[in-house]
C-alpha positions as CSV (number, residue, x, y, z in Angstrom):
1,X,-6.1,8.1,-91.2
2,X,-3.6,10.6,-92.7
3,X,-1.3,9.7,-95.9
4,X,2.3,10.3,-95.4
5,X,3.1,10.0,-98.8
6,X,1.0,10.0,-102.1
7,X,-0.2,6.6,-102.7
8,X,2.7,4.9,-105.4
9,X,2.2,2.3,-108.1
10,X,4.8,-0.1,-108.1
11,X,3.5,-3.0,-110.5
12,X,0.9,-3.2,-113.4
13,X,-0.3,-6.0,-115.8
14,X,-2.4,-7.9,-117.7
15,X,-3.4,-11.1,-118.4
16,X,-5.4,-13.3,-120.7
17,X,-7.2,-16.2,-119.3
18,X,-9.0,-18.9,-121.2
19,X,-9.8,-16.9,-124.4
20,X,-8.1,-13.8,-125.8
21,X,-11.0,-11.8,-125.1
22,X,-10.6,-12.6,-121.3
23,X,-8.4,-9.9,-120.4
24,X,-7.5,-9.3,-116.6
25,X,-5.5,-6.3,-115.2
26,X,-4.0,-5.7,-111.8
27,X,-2.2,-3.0,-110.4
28,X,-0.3,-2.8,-107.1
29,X,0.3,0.7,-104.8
30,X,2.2,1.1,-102.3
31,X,0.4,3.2,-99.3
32,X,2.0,4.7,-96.2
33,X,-0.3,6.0,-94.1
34,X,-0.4,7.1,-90.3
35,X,-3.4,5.0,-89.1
36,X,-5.8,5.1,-85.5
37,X,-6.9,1.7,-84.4
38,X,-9.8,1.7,-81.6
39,X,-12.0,-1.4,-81.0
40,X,-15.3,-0.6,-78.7
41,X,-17.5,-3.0,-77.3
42,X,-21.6,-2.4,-77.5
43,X,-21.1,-0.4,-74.7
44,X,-18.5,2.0,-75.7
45,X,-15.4,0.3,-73.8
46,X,-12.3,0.5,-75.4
47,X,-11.4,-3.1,-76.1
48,X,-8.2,-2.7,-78.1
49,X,-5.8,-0.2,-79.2
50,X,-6.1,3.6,-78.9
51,X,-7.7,6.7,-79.8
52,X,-4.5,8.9,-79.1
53,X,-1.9,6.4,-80.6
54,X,-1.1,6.5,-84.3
55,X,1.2,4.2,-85.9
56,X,3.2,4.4,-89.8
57,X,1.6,2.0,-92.0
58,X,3.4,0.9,-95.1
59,X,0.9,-1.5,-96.8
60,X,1.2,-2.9,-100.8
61,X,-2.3,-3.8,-102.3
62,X,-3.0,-5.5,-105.4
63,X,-6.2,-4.0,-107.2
64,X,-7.6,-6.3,-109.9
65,X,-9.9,-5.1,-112.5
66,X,-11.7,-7.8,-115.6
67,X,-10.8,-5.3,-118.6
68,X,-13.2,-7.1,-120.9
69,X,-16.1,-6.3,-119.2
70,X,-16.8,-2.6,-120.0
71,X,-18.8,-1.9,-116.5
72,X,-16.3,-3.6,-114.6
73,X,-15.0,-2.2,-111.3
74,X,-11.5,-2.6,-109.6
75,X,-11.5,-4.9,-106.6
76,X,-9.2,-5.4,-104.2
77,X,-7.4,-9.0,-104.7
78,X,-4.8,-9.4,-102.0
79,X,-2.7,-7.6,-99.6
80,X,1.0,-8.5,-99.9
81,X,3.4,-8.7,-96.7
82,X,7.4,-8.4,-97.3
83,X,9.3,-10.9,-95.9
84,X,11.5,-7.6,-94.7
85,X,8.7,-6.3,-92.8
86,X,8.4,-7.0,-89.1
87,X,6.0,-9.6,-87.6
88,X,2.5,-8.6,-86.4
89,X,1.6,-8.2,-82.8
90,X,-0.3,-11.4,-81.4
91,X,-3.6,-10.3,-81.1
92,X,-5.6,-10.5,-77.8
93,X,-8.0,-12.8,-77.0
94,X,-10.7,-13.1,-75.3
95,X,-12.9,-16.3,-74.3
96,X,-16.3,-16.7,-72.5
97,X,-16.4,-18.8,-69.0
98,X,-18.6,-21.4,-69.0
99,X,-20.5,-22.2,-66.1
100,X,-20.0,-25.9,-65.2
101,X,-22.6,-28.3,-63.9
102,X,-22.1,-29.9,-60.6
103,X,-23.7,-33.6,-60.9
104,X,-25.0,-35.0,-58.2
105,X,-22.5,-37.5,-57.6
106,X,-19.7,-35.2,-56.7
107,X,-22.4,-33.7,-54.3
108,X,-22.7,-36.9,-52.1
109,X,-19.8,-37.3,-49.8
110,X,-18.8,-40.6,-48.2
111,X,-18.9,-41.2,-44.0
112,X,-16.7,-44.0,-42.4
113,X,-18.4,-44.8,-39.1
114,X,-16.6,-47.1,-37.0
115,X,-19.1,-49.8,-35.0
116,X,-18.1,-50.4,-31.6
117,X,-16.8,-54.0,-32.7
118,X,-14.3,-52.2,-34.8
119,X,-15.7,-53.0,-38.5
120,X,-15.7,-49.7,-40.5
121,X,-19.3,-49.1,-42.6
122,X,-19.3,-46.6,-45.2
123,X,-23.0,-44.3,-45.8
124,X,-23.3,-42.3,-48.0
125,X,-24.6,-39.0,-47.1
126,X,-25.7,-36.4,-50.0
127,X,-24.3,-32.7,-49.5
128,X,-26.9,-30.1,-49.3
């Protein structure tokens, strides 16, 4: 990950909620970064993305920190898309086959036999 520019805050408040003494503050930055995304399986295969590839992030995150509370520590709170920003790209998926059981009724197969008097008798003959 590189930064392309110095992170930027953009927005800052605070907020009372309840009681006075409740006193909330956020903060949102703007980040543009330059950012590597590689996804491995437990056996080192490249699943998605690419270790060569970087792509320009511009990302705004909203920090939120309770004020009141003198050991408090800032959290992050939400990550806000612009509607101006293009959509994301579907992500891949991927799904696990299931093995099927055969029952043994679509294992038997039906015989027609004709008898020589011309009456057709059905047996049923199981598939091995």
């Amino acid at each position: 990950m590189k930064s392309l520019e110095p992170p930027r805050v953009v927005h800052a408040r605070c907020t009372e909620l309840i009681t006075k003494e409740n006193v909330f503050g956020q903060i949102t930055v703007r980040f543009h970064t330059q950012q590597i995304l590689a996804v491995y399986d437990r056996f080192g295969r490249l699943l998605h993305g690419s270790e060569i590839l970087a792509k320009d992030v511009l990302e705004y995150i909203v920090f939120e920190k309770h004020l009141s509370n003198e050991y408090g520590l800032w959290r992050l709170h939400e990550k806000i898309v612009p509607n101006w920003m293009p959509p994301k790209e579907p992500i891949a998926k991927t799904y696990r086959l299931v093995k099927e059981k055969v029952s043994e009724e679509s294992l038997e197969t039906k015989e027609v036999q004709t008898t020589p008097s011309g009456a057709q008798v059905e047996s049923q003959v199981a598939a091995v």
